[in-house]
C-alpha positions as CSV (number, residue, x, y, z in Angstrom):
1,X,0.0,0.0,0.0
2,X,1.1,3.3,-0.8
3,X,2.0,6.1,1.2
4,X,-0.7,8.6,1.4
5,X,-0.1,11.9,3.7
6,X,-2.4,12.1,6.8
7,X,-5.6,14.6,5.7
8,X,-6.1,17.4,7.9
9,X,-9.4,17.9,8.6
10,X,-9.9,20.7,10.4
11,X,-7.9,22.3,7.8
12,X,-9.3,21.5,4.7
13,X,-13.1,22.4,6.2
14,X,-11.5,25.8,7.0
15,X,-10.1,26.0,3.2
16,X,-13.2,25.1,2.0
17,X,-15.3,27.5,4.3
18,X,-13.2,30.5,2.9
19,X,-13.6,29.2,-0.6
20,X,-17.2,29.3,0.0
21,X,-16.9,32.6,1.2
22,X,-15.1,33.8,-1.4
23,X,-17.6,32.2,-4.2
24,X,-20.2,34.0,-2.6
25,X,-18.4,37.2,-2.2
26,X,-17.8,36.9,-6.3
27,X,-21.6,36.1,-6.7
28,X,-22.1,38.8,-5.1
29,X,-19.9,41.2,-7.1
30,X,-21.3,39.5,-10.0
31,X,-24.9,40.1,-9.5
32,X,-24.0,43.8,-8.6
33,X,-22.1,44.2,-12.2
34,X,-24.7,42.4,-13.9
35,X,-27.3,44.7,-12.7
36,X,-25.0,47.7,-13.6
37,X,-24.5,46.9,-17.0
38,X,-29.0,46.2,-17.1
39,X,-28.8,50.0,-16.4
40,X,-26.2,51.2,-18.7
41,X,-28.0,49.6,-21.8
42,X,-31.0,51.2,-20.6
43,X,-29.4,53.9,-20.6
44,X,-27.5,53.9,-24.1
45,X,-31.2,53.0,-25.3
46,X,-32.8,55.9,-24.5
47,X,-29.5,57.8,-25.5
48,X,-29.4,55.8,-28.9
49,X,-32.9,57.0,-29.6
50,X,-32.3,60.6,-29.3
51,X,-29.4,60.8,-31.1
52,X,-32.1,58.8,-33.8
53,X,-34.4,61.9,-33.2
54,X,-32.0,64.4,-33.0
55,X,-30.5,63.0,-36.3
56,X,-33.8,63.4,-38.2
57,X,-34.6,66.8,-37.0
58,X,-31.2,68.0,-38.5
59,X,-32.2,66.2,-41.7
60,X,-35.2,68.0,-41.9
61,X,-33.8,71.4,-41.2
62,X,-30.7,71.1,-43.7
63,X,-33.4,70.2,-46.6
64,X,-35.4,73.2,-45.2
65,X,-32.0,74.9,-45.4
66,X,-31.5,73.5,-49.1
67,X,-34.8,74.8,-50.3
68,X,-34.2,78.1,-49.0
69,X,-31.2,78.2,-50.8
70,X,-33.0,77.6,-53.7
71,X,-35.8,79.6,-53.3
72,X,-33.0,82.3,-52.5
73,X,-31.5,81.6,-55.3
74,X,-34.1,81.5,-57.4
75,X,-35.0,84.8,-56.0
76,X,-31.9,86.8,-56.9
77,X,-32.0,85.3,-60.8
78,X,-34.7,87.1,-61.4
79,X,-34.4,90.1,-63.3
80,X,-36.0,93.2,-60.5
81,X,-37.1,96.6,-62.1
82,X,-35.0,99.6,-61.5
83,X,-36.1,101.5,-58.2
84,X,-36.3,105.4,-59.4
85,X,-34.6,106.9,-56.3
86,X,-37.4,110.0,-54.9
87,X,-36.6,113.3,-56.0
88,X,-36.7,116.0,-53.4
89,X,-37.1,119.2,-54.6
90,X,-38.1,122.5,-53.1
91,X,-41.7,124.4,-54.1
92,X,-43.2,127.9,-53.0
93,X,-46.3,126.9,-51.3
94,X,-48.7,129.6,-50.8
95,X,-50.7,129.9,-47.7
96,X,-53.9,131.2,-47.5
97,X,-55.2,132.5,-44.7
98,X,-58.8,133.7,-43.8
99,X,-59.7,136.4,-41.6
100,X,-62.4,136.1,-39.2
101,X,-64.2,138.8,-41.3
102,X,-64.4,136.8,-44.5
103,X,-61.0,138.8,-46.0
104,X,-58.1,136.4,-47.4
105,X,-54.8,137.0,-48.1
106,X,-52.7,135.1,-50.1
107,X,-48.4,134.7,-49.1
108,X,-45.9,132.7,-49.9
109,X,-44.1,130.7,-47.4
């Protein structure tokens, strides 16, 4: 019969006490970093989907942009009439004035 080294018992349940603490420790840690990452792809969903709506309200407003352009454009193509500047010029105005007695005079200004 071979020699076989004399077990330790009182050792090995100690060893296998702390290696049950420890797996239950690293449960632990692992529930806790599961539950973490649940809440950052809940988060990174809701962020994913306004980045989606943010991304299609920028599409709409550069193709409002593009047809303004045109329209703009468009706009300045077109041949405008000439816009006579106003001529300002002086005038002797009479004034007319009537008496309380029915007599009027007439004088420039």
């Amino acid at each position: 019969m071979p020699w076989r080294p004399k077990l330790d018992a009182k050792k090995l349940k100690k060893q296998n006490d702390e290696l049950a603490l420890q797996l239950l420790r690293t449960r632990e840690q692992l529930q806790q970093k599961e539950g973490y990452l649940v809440g950052m792809e809940v988060l990174l969903d809701q962020r994913a989907e306004r980045i989606d709506r943010l991304t299609v309200q920028v599409d709409k407003l550069r193709a409002q942009n593009k047809r303004l352009d045109q329209e703009n454009a468009q706009r300045r193509s077109c041949p405008r009439p000439p816009v006579a500047a106003p001529r300002i010029r002086q005038t002797q105005h009479a004034v007319l004035t009537v008496g309380c007695c029915g007599g009027s005079t007439l004088r420039s200004a």
